[in-house]
C-alpha positions in Angstrom: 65.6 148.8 129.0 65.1 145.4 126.9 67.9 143.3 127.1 68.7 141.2 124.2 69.7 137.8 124.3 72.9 137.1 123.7 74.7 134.5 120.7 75.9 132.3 124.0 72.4 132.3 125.7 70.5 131.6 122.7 73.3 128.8 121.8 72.4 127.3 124.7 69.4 126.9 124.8 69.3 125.9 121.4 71.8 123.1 121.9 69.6 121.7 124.9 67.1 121.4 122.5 66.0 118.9 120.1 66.6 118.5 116.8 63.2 117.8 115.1 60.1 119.8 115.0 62.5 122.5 118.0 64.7 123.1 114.9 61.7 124.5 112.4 60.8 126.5 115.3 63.8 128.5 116.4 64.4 129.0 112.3 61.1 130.1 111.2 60.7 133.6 113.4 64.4 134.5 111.4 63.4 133.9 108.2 62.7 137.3 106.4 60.1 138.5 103.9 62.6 138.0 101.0 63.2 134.0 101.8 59.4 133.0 102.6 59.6 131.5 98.9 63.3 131.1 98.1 64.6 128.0 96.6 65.5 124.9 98.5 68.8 124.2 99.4 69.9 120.8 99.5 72.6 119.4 101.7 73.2 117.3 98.9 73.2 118.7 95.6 74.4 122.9 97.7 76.1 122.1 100.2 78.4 119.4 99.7 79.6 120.6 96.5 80.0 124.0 97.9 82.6 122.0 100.7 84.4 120.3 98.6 85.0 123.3 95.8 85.8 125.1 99.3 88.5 121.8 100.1 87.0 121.1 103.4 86.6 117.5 102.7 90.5 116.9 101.6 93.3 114.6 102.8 94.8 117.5 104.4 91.6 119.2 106.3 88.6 117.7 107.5 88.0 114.5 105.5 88.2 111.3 107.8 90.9 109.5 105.4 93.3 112.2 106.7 92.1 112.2 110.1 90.2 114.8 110.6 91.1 118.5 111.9 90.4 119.1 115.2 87.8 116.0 115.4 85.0 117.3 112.6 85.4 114.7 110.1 84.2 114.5 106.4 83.9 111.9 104.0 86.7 112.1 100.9 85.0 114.4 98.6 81.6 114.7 100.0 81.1 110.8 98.6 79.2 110.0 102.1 77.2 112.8 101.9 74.7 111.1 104.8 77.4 111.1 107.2 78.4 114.5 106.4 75.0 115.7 107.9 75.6 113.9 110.7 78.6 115.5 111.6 77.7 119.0 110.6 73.9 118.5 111.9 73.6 116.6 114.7 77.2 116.0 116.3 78.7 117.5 119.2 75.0 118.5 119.7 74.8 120.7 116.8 77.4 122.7 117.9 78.5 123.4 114.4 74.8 125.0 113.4 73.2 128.5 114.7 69.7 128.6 113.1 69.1 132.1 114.9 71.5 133.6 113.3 73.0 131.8 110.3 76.0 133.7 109.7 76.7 133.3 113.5 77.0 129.2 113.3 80.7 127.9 113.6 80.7 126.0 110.6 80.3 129.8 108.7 82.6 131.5 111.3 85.6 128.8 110.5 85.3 129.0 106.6 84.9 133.0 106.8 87.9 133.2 109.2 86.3 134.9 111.6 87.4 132.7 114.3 90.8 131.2 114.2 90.6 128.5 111.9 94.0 126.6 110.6 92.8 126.5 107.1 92.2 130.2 106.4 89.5 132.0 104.7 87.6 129.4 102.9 84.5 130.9 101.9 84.8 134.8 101.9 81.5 136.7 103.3 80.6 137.9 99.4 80.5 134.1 98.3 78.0 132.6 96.5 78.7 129.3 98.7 78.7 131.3 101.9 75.3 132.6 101.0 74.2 129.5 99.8 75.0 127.8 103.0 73.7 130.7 105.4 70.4 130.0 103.2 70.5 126.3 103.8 70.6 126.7 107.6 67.9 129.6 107.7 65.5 127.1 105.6 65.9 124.9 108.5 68.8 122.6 107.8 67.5 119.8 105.7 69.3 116.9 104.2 67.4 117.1 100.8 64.4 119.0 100.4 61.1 117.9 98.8 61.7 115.8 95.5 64.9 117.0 95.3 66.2 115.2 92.5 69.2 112.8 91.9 72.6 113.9 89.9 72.5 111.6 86.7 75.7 113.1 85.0 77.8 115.8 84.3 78.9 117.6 80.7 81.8 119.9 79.9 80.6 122.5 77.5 83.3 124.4 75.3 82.7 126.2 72.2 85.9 124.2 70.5 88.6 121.4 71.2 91.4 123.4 69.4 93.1 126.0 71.1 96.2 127.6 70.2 99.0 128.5 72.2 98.5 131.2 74.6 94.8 131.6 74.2 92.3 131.0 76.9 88.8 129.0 76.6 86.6 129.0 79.7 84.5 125.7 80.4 81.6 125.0 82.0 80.1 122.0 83.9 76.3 121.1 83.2 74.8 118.7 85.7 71.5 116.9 84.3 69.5 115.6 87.5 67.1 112.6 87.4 63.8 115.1 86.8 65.6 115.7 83.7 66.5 119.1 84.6 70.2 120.6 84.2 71.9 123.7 86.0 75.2 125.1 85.5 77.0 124.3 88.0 80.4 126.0 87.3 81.6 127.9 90.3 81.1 124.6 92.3 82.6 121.8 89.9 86.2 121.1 90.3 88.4 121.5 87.7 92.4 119.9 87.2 94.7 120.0 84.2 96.4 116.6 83.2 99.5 119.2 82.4 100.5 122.3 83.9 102.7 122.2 81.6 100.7 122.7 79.0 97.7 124.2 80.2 96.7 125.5 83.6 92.8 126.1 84.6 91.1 128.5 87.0 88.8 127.2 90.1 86.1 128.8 87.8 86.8 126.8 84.4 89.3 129.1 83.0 91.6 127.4 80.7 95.1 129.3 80.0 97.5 127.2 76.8 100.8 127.4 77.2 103.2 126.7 74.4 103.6 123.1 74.9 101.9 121.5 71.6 99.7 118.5 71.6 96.7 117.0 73.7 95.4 118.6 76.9 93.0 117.1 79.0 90.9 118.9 81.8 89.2 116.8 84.6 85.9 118.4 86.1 84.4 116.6 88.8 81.0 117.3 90.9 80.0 115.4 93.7 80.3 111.7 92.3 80.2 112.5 88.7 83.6 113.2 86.4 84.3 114.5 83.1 86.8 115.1 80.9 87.3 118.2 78.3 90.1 117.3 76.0 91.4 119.6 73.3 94.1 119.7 70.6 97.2 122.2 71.2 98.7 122.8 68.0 102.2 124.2 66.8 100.7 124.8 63.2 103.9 123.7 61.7 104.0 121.9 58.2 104.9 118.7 58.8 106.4 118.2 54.9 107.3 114.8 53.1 106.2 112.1 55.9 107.9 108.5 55.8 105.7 105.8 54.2 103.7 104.1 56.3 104.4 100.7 57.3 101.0 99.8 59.3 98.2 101.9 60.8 100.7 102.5 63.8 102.2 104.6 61.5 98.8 106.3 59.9 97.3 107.1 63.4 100.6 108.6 64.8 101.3 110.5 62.0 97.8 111.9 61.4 98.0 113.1 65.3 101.0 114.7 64.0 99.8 115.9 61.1 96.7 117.7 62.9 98.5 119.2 65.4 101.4 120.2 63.5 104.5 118.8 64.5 107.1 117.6 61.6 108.6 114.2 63.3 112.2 113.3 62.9 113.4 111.5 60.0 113.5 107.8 60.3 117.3 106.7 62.0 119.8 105.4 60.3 120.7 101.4 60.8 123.4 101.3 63.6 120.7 103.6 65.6 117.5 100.9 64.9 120.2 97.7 65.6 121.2 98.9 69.0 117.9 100.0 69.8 115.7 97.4 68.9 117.9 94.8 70.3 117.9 96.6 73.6 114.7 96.8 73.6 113.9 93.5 72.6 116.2 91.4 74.0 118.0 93.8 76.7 121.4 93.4 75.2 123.7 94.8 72.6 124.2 94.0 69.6 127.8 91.7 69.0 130.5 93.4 66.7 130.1 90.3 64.5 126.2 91.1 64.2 126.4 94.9 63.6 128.6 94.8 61.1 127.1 91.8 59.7 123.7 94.2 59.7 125.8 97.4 57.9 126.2 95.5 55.1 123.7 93.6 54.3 121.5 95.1 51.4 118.7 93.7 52.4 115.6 96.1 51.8 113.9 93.5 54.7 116.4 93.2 57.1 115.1 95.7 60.0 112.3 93.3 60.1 114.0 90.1 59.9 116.4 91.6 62.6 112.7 92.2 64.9 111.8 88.6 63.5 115.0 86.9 64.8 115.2 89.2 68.0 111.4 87.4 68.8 112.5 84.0 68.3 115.8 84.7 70.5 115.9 83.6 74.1 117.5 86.8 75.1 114.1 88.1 74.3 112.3 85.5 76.5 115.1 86.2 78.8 114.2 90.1 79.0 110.5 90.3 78.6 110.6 87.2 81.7 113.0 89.9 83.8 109.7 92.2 83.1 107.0 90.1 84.2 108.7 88.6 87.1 109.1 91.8 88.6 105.9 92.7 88.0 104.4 89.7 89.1 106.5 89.7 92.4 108.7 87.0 92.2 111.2 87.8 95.5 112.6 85.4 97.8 112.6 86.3 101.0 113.9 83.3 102.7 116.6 80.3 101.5 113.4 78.1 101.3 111.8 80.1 98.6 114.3 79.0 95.8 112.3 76.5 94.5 109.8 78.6 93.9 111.5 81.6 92.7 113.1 79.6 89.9 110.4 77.4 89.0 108.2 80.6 88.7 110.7 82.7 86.9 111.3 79.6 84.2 107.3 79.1 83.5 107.0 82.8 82.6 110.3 82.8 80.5 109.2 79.4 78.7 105.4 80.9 78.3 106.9 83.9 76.6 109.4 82.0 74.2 106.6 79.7 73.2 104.7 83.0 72.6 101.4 81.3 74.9 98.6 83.6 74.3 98.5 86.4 77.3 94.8 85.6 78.3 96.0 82.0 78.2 99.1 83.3 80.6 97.0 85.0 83.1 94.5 82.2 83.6 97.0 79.8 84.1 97.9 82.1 86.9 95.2 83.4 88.3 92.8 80.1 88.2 96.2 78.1 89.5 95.9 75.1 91.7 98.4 72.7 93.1 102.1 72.6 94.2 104.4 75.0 92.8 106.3 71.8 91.7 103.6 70.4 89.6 102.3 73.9 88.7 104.3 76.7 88.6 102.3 79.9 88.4 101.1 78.8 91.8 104.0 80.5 93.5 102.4 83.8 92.3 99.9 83.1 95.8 103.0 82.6 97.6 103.5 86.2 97.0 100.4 87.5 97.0 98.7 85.7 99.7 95.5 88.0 100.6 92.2 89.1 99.0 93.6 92.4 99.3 96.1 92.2 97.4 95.0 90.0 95.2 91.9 91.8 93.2 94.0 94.8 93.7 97.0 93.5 91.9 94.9 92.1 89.5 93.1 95.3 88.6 96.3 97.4 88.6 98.8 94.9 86.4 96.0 93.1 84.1 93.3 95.7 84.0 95.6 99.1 84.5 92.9 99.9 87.0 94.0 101.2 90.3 91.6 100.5 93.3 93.2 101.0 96.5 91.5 103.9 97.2 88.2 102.3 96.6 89.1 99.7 99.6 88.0 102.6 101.9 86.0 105.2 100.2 84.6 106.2 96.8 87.2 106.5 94.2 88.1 110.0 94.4 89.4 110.1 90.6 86.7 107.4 88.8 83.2 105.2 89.6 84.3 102.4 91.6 82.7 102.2 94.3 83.5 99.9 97.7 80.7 97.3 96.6 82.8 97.6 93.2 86.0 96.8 95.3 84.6 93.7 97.6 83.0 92.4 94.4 86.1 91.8 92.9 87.5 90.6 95.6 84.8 88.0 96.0 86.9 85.9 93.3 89.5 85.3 95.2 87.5 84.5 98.5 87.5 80.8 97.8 91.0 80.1 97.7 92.1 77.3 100.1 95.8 76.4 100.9 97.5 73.8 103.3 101.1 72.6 103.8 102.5 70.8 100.8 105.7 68.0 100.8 107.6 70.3 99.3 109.5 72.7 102.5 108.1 76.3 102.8 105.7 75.9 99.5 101.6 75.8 100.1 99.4 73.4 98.4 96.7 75.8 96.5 92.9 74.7 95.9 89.5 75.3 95.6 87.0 75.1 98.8 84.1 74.3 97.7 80.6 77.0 98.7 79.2 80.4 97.3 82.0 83.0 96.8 81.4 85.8 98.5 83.2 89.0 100.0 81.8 91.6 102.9 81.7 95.0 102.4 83.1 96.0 105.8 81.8 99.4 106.4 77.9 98.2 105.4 78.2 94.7 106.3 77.1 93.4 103.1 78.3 90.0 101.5 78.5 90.7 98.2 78.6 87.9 95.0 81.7 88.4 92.5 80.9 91.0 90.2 83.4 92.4 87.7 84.4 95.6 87.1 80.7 97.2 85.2 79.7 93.9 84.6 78.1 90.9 86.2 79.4 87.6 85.4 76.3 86.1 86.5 75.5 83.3 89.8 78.8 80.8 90.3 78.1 77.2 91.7 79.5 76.1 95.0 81.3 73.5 93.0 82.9 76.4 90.3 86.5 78.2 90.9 85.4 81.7 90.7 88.5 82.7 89.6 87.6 80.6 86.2 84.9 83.2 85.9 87.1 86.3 86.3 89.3 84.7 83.7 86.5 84.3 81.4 85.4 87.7 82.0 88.8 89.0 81.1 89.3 87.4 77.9 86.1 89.2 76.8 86.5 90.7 73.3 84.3 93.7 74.8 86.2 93.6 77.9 87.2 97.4 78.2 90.2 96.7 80.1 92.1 93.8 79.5 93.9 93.8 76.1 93.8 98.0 76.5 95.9 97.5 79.7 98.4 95.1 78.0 99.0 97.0 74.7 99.7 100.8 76.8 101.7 98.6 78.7 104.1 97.9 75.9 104.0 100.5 74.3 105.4 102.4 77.3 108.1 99.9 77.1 109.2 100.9 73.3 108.5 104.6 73.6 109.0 105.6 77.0 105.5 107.1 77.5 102.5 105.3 77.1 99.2 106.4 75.5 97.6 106.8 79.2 100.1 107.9 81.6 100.6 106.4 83.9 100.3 103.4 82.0 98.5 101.3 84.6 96.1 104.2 85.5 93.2 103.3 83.0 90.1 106.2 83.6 88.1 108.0 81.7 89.6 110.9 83.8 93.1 110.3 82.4 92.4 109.8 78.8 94.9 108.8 76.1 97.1 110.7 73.9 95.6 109.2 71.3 92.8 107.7 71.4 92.6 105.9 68.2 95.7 104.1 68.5 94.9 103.2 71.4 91.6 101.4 70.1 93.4 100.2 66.5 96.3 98.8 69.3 93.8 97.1 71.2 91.9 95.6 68.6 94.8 94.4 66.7 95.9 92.3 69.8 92.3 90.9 70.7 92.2 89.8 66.2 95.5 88.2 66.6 94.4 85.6 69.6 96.1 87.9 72.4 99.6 87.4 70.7 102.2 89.5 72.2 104.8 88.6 69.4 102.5 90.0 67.2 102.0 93.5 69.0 105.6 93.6 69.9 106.1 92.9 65.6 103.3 95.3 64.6 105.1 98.5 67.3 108.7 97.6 66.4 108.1 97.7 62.4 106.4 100.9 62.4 108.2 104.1 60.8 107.2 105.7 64.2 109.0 103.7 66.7 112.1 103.7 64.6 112.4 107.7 64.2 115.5 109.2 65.4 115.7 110.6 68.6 117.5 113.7 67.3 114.3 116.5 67.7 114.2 118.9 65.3 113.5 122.6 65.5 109.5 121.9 66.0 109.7 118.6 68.1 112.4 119.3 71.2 109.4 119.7 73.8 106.8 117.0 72.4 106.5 114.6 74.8 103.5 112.8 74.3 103.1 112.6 70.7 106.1 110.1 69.1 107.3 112.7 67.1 111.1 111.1 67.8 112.4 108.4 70.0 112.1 109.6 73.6 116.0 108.2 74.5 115.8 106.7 78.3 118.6 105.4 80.1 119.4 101.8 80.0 117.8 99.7 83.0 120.1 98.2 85.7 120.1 94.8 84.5 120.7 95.7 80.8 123.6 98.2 82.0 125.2 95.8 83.7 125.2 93.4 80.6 126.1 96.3 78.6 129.1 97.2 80.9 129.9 93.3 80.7 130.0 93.2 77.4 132.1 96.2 76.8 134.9 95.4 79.0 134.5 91.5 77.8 134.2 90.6 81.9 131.3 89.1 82.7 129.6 89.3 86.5 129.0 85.6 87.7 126.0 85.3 89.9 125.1 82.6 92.7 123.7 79.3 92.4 123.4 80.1 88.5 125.9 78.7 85.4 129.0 80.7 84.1 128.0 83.3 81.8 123.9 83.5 82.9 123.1 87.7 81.9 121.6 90.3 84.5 118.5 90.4 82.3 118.2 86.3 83.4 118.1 86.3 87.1 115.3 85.1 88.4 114.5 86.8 91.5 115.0 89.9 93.5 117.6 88.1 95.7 120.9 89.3 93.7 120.1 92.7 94.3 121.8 92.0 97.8 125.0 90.5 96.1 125.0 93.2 93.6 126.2 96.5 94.4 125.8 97.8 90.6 122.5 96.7 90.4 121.4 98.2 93.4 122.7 101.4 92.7 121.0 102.0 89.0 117.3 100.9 90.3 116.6 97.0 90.0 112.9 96.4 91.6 112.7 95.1 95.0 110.0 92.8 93.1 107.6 94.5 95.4 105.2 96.0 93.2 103.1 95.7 90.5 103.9 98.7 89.7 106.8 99.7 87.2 107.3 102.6 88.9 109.3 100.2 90.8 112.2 100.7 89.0 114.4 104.1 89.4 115.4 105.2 85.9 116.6 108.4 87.0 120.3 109.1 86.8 121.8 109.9 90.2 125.4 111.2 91.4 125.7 107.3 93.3 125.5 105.6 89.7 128.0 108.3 87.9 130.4 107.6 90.9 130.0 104.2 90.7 131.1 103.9 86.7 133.9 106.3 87.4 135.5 105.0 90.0 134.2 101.8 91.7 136.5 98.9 92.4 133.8 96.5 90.1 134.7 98.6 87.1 138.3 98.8 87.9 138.5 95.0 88.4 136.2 94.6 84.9 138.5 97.0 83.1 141.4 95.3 84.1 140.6 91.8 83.3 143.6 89.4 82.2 140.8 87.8 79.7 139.3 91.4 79.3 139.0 92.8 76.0 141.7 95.9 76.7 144.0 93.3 77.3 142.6 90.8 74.2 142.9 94.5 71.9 146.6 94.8 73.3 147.5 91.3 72.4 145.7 90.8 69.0 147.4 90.7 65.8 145.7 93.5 64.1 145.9 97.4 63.3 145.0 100.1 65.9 142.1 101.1 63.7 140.6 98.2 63.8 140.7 97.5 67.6 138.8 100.8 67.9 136.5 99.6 65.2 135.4 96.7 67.3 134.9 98.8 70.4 132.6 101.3 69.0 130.9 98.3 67.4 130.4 96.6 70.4 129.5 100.2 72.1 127.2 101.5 69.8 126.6 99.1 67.0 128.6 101.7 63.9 132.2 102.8 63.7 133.9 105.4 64.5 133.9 108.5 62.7 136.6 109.9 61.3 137.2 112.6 63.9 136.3 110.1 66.5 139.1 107.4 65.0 142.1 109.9 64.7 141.3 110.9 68.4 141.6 107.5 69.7 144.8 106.9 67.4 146.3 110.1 69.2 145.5 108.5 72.6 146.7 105.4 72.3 149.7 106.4 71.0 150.5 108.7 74.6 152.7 107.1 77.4 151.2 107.7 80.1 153.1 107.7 83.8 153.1 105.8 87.0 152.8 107.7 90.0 156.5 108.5 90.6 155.6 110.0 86.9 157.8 107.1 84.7 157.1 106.5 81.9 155.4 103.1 81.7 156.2 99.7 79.4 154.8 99.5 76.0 152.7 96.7 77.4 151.6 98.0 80.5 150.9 101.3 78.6 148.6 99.5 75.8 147.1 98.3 78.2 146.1 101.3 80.4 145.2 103.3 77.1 142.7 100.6 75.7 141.0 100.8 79.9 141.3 104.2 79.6 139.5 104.6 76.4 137.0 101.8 77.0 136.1 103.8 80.2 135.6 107.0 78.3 132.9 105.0 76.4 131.2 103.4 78.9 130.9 106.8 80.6 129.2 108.8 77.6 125.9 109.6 76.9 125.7 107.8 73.6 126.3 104.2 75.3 124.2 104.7 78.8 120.9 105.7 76.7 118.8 103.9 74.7 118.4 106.1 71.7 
């Protein structure tokens, strides 16, 4: 009787083998009449795809940059596809491959579940990537057959971009290879859904609407390549009588609205666009004097001399400087870092009221040299102190390009590459500094040779190189970080100005045109696109003036809709058919509450009456219980995701029933006890608190209300009745604290 070698005795001897020529010969004797002329598979263009559709190469499973399950490791993604092979192929001496018998090698066995394998069943049995796999190791195994040919790019194919609600379209992903053929590639492309919300998609390409109007964008991705298939959700609504157009802000948002169908709100009325615009311009309320000042003027100009005089305010140098110093990480972390902290804060605050051209702004920062006495914006490399950090602050705050994934491995969501990362970096490699006279501050300079920055997984020095582009050879005796600056005032800079503009207008709508608005891809594409590019365009004409853009958003019809949806807008969130209302930041609240309760908060080592939107530095937040609570930045990020502008149970506590607002509300100079002192009817003392809390008066409903409450006694606790005086008093709190506690004065609406 013939015994037949068993899987383990075969094994053996297989893995005591060698890999080369041993290999062909264990395989060929398997391969059966129906394979002698199959197809190739390649490791490269079959089998790597087929891993990563399968999510063997994720964070969470086998790929290195999560560590690695059990010890086989895969690159992110299948990006490194050579080392891939190696640790399929060839380590733990091949261990993973049983040429014999395909189906029986381990790296089959785990994604079949056939033996215990933490991630499940990966690739069922009836698979076309099991089978295509099982026919890569009976053809022996090869990293890339014969000619096989390159990927060059990859398509989404639909039959149309608009899709109504509830109907399905399926995609499909044509890869074109560098013999100029093209395969469908489908069942092995990965496919993801910038919105579940509004549309979901199948691992196969099967796209399902949901009832959620506007743009949808689906990401397909194979091997290194991306694309995106975008497509137009509409509601089909009429949209009616639209407002007149003040600039092509208004043209573009309204002919997005227009095509897909959504009627926007009407414009709001004046106390609405007062309060907002100066909140959102300046980062304070409007005075009683001004709002009623603004009611009744006749002016048919006056919203935009009200954004004109806002702009020339410093309360709007004030706020936009509380902006950019967070973003540009202006925190002290030591007494000695004072100097700095308010020298830097004051050069971005006088920059802005001056209205210095932005690419003027960053150059002066980036190319900065000196003392932070002499030159300000060197404190910025105070902050920001390595290579690192540097090109990838830059890319993420001035070129809405996020590259900390690229430090490591291919970027798993765009092109950039690690030569792409240590290229940028290479600006910043010849940056000297030494001890300066002034205590704790560094002396910045140039050291003079050939910039240069070492990929440290190939061991390549690699020359500056920007982003797709290549500046060109820098002299030894040249700041490279001139070039970069050159590079980034580009007209056809893709990045720059496009980075800046979503920036802002995420700061007057809530949402910018590419969410998140410093994740610039062509994976993640905007809302709308030609806004985006009329935006963009607009700023690089004007000279890079951000008064400008700030005028051209602000005066548009579309930024001063009311935020009241109407039956067809409640759920758009991405198209500006109203004002998307947002809770008032910390700083601003706190100025609010101030101003309210006429009580201001005074602040160390700065004059009587300096705002929360003013403070230069990070360092208050310790001092400042309030603004801790409602999300001031640490000043630790560049990105503005820094700031919590959720509501939380802490900051509703907090403006119910802290001391700070007890004390505030209570104030012998406070306006409850200036109302109970001042010579003048009830009504208007209410008057000039609903002016001062939302810019209009009261209604009459609202007015007879108060009158009733302020006409109560209210008790002590023994329940006596209290003085006239003392009961004035404790009504005007008690209704000033009703206000401050509604909706209507927290939000920005």
């Amino acid at each position: 009787m013939m015994v037949l070698p068993t899987r383990h005795s075969i094994w053996g001897k297989w893995r005591c083998g060698v890999l080369g020529a041993a290999f062909a010969l264990l395989i060929s004797p398997m391969v059966s009449a129906a394979e002698t002329t199959p197809e190739k598979v390649s490791f490269v263009n079959d089998v790597v795809p087929v891993l990563t559709k399968a999510g063997c190469n994720m964070g969470t499973c086998h790929a290195k940059a999560g560590g690695g399950q059990n010890g086989f490791q895969l690159s992110l993604l299948g990006f490194e596809a050579a080392e891939d092979y190696e640790s399929i192929v060839r380590e733990s001496r091949g261990r993973r491959l049983f040429p014999p018998v395909p189906k029986e090698s381990l790296l089959l066995l785990k994604a079949a579940a056939e033996t215990p394998h933490g991630g499940g069943v990966r690739l069922p049995k009836d698979s076309e990537g099991y089978e295509l796999i099982r026919r890569w190791i009976s053809q022996g195994a090869a990293y890339r057959p014969e000619a096989d040919p390159d990927l060059q790019s990859i398509e989404v194919q639909s039959d149309r971009s608009l899709i109504n609600m509830g109907q399905q379209q399926q995609l499909k992903a044509i890869a074109t290879f560098s013999d100029g053929s093209q395969r469908d590639v489908t069942s092995f492309a990965l496919f993801e859904s910038n919105s579940e919300a509004m549309a979901e998609v199948s691992a196969d390409g099967l796209v399902k609407i949901h009832d959620i109007p506007g743009r949808v964008a689906i990401m397909l991705r194979y091997q290194d390549k991306s694309a995106v298939f975008t497509a137009a959700v509409p509601l089909g609504a009429s949209v009616g009588d639209l407002p007149a157009p003040k600039n092509f802000v208004d043209e573009l948002v309204f002919a997005n609205l227009t095509e897909i169908g959504i009627p926007p709100s009407p414009v709001c009325d004046d106390a609405t666009f007062m309060r907002r615009i100066s909140l959102d311009l300046a980062g304070r309320l409007p005075t009683a004097e001004e709002a009623k000042a603004f009611l009744a003027s006749t002016e048919p100009n006056k919203r935009d001399q009200l954004i004109d005089r806002l702009l020339r305010s410093p309360g709007y140098a004030d706020f936009f400087a509380n902006k950019w110093t967070s973003l540009l990480k202006n925190r002290r972390d030591d007494a000695s870092d004072i100097t700095s902290n308010f020298a830097f804060h004051a050069w971005i605050r006088d920059s802005l009221l001056e209205n210095l051209p932005y690419d003027q702004m960053v150059r002066q920062l980036l190319a900065a040299t000196g003392t932070v006495v002499a030159n300000p914006p060197v404190a910025w490399y105070k902050r920001v102190k390595e290579p690192k950090e540097q090109l990838e602050d830059v890319a993420q705050l001035f070129l809405g390009v996020r590259l900390q994934c690229a430090q490591c491995h291919h970027h798993p969501f765009e092109r950039w590459s690690q030569d792409d990362y240590y290229s940028l970096s290479a600006f910043f490699s010849q940056i000297g500094r030494k001890p300066s006279d002034t205590r704790g501050e560094d002396l910045i300079f140039h050291k003079r040779g050939i910039a240069a920055a070492t990929n440290v997984k190939t061991g390549v020095a690699l020359k500056p190189a920007a982003l797709g582009d290549d500046v060109g050879a820098i002299p030894a005796d040249r700041d490279p970080r001139l070039r970069l600056a050159d590079w980034l005032a580009k007209p056809d800079n893709p990045f720059f100005a496009k980075a800046l503009v979503n920036r802002y207008w995420k700061h007057f709508f809530k949402r910018g045109l590419i969410e998140p608005e410093d994740d610039i891809r062509d994976t993640n594409p905007p809302s709308n696109p030609e806004l985006l590019a009329a935006l963009e365009a607009h700023f690089i004409e004007s000279g890079y003036d951000l008064k400008a853009l700030v005028r051209v958003i602000t005066q548009s019809k579309a930024y001063q809709l009311s935020a009241l949806p109407n039956e067809y807008n409640l759920v758009d969130e991405q198209n500006y058919s109203r004002y998307y209302p947002r809770r008032m930041q910390a700083e601003v609240m706190l100025d609010a509450v101030n101003d309210l309760t006429a009580s201001p908060t005074n602040f160390a080592n700065l004059p009587p009456g300096t705002r929360a939107v003013g403070l230069p530095d990070n360092s208050y937040n310790n001092s400042s219980l309030f603004l801790r609570v409602f999300g001031r930045p640490d000043n630790s990020s560049v990105c503005e995701c820094e700031r919590v502008q959720s509501s939380s149970l802490a900051q509703s506590l907090h403006l119910i029933n802290s001391a700070e607002i007890k004390t505030k509300l209570s104030a012998a100079q406070g306006r409850a006890a200036t109302l109970v002192s001042a010579d003048v009817p009830p009504e208007e003392k209410i008057r000039e608190i609903y002016l001062v809390a939302f810019s209009r008066e009261p209604d009459p409903n609202e007015m007879e209300i108060a009158l009733d409450y302020l006409q109560q006694i209210p008790t002590d606790a023994a329940g006596n009745p209290l003085g006239a005086d003392q009961a004035a008093r404790q009504n005007f709190q008690d209704l000033i604290w009703a206000i401050m506690n509604s909706k209507e004065f927290l939000f920005n609406h």
